[in-house]
N, C-alpha and C positions, 0 to 999 in steps of 0.2 A: 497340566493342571486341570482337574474336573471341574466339570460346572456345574457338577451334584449338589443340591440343597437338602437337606431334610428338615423337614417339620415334625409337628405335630397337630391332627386336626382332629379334635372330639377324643381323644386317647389314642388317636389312629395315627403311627406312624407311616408319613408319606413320604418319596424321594421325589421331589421335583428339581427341574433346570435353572440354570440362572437366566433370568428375564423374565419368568414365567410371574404372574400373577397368585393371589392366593386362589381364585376360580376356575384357572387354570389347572395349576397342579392338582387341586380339590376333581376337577373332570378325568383329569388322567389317571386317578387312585379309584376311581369308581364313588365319588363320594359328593351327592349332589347338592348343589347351594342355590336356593332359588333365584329368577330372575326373570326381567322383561325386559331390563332396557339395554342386555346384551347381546349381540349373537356374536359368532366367530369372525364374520366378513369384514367386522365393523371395527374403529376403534370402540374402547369402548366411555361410553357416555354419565357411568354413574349418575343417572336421573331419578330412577325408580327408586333405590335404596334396598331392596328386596334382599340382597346379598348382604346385608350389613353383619360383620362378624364381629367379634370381640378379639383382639390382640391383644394383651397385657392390658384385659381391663381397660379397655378404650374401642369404643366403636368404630369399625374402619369398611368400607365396600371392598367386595373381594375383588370383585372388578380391574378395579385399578390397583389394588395396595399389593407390590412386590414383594416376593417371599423371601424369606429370609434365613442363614441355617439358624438352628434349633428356636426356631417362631412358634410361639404356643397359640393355637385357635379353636378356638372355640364357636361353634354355627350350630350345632341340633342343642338351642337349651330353648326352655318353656318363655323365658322371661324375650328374648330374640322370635323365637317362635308365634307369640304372644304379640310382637309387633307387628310381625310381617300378617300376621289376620288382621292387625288393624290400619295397615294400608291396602289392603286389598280389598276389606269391607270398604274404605275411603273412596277406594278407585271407580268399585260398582256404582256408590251413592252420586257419588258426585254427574256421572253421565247417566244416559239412557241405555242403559244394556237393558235386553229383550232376550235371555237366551233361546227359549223355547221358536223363536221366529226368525233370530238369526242364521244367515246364512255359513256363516262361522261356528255354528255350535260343531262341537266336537274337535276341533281344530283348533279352535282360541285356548292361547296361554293361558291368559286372566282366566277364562273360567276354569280349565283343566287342575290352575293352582289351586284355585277355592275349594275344587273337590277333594285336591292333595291334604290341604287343612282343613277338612271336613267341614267349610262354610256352605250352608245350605241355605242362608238368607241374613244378609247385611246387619249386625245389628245396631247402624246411624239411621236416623231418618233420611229417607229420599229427598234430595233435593230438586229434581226434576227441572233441568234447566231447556232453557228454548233452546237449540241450536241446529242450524240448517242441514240441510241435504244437499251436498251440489251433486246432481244428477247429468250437467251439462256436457260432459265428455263421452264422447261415442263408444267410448271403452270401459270405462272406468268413473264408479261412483265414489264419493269422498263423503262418507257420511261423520257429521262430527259429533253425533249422540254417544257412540263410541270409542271414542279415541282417547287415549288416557294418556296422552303427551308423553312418551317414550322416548321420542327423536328420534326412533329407527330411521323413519321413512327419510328425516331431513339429511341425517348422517347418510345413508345409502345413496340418495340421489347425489350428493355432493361428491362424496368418496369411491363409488361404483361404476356410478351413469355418468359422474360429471355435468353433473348440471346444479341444479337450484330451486328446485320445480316445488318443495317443500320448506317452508320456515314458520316460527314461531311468533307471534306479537301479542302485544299485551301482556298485563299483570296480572296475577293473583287469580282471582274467579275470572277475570276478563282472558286471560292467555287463553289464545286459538290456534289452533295450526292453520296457518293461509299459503296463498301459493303465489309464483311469479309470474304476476297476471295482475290487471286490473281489479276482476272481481272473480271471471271465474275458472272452474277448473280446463274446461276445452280451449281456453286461451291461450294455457303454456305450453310446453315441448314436453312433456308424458307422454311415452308412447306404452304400449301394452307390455313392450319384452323389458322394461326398465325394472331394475335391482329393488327401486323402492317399493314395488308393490307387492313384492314377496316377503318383504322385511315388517309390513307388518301382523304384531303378534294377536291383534282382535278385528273386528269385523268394519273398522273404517275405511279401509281401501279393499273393494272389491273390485274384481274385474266382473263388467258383464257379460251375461248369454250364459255363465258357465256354472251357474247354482246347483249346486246338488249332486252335480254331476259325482260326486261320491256320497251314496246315502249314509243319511245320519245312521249310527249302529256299525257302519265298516272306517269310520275316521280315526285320524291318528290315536287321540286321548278317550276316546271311546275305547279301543283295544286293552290300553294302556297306561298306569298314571304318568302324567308330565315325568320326566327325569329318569325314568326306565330303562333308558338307551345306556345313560351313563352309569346307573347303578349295575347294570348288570355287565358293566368290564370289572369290576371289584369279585363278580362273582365266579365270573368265564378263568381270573387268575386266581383264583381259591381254588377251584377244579383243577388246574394245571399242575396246583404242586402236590 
C-alpha cells in the first residue's frame, strides 16, 4: 500500500508522504511557507503562527496540521499575506531590534522575512520596552531586547542538549525567556557547543569573540531572500523534466 498523499497547494499539485505535515510536503515541492518558530531538529512548536494556511476555509499552522489525500490549501493569498506583515511588524515593535548595529543582521530570520514582505519600517508604534542584557556568561550573551519568544532555544536545549538551561515565565507583556539558574545566565550548564544557541533565529543568543567574523554583504540573507533554498528544488525539478 503507498503512503502517497496528494494535495493541493495554491493550484499546485503536490505528492507528499504519509506523516508528513502540510510544511513539510509544501518544502519538498519547492513551495515556501513562512516561519520562525520551526526548524527541522525540532518538534515542532506552532508558536509564531507565521505558517498559518487556510484548509477548507479554516485557518490551520502548517507546522503541525497533517496532510491529507486530496487537501485543498491555500498559503500565497493577500488576505494571509496580509497577516503575516502584521505579526512581524508586532514582533519588531514589541522588542528592541537595532538592525543596522546587530550582530545578526544579515543572518536573522525576522529581519530576512521583512525584507521578503517588503517591510521596510513597522507600521505599530514602538513600544520600547526595558529589558536586560545578561552579559554574565563567558561564552555567551542572552540579550532579551531581541528575542521574539519562539521557543527554539527552550525546545533545543531540552530536546537536543538535554538539559533545561532555557524556559518561559510570565504572561502576556510580562513573559520573558529566563534560564535554570537563580538569576543569571553563567549560573546554568550552557556550554558553547549546545544545540540551543544555533537554533536561535535573531540576535538574542550570541556567542562571544566571534562578531563579524562574516562581514555583513557576504551573509546568508544578504546573498539571498529567506526561503531560496527551498524554492529553488521546485525549479532544479522543472529543469529535470
Amino acid at each position: 500500500m503507498s503512503d502517497a498523499i496528494t494535495l493541493t497547494i495554491d493550484e499546485v499539485e503536490v505528492t507528499g508522504r504519509k506523516g508528513q505535515t502540510i510544511l513539510q510536503a509544501a518544502d519538498d515541492a519547492g513551495l515556501y511557507i513562512p516561519r520562525l518558530c520551526w526548524v527541522k531538529k525540532l518538534k515542532p512548536g506552532a508558536t509564531c503562527r507565521l505558517c498559518t494556511v487556510m484548509v477548507n476555509n479554516r485557518p490551520v499552522a502548517a507546522c503541525t496540521q497533517p496532510i491529507t489525500e486530496g487537501m485543498i490549501v491555500l498559503h500565497d493569498t493577500e488576505p494571509l499575506n496580509r497577516y503575516r506583515r502584521n505579526l512581524i511588524d508586532m514582533m519588531f515593535v514589541e522588542g528592541n531590534h537595532m538592525c543596522p548595529v546587530c550582530e545578526k543582521s544579515g543572518n536573522c530570520e525576522l529581519q530576512a522575512l521583512a525584507y521578503r514582505f517588503g517591510i521596510t519600517a513597522p507600521q505599530y508604534p514602538y513600544l520600547f520596552p526595558r529589558r536586560p542584557v545578561d552579559a554574565s556568561h563567558p561564552d555567551v550573551f542572552l540579550d532579551q531586547n531581541r528575542c521574539i519568544q519562539c521557543g527554539r532555544c527552550v525546545r533545543a536545549s531540552q530536546e537536543l542538549d538535554g538539559k533545561s538551561v532555557f524556559q518561559f515565565f510570565g504572561r502576556g507583556a510580562q513573559k520573558k525567556l529566563g534560564v535554570n539558574a537563580e538569576a543569571r545566565l553563567a549560573d546554568t550548564n550552557l556550554n558553547l557547543t549546545d544545540e540551543a544557541l544555533n537554533s536561535c533565529p535573531v540576535g538574542a543568543l550570541l556567542r562571544k569573540r566571534v562578531g563579524y567574523a562574516i562581514p555583513v554583504g557576504r551573509r546568508l540573507y544578504d546573498l539571498q531572500p529567506i526561503g531560496s533554498e527551498i524554492e529553488a528544488k521546485a525549479r532544479r525539478a522543472a529543469n529535470r523534466k
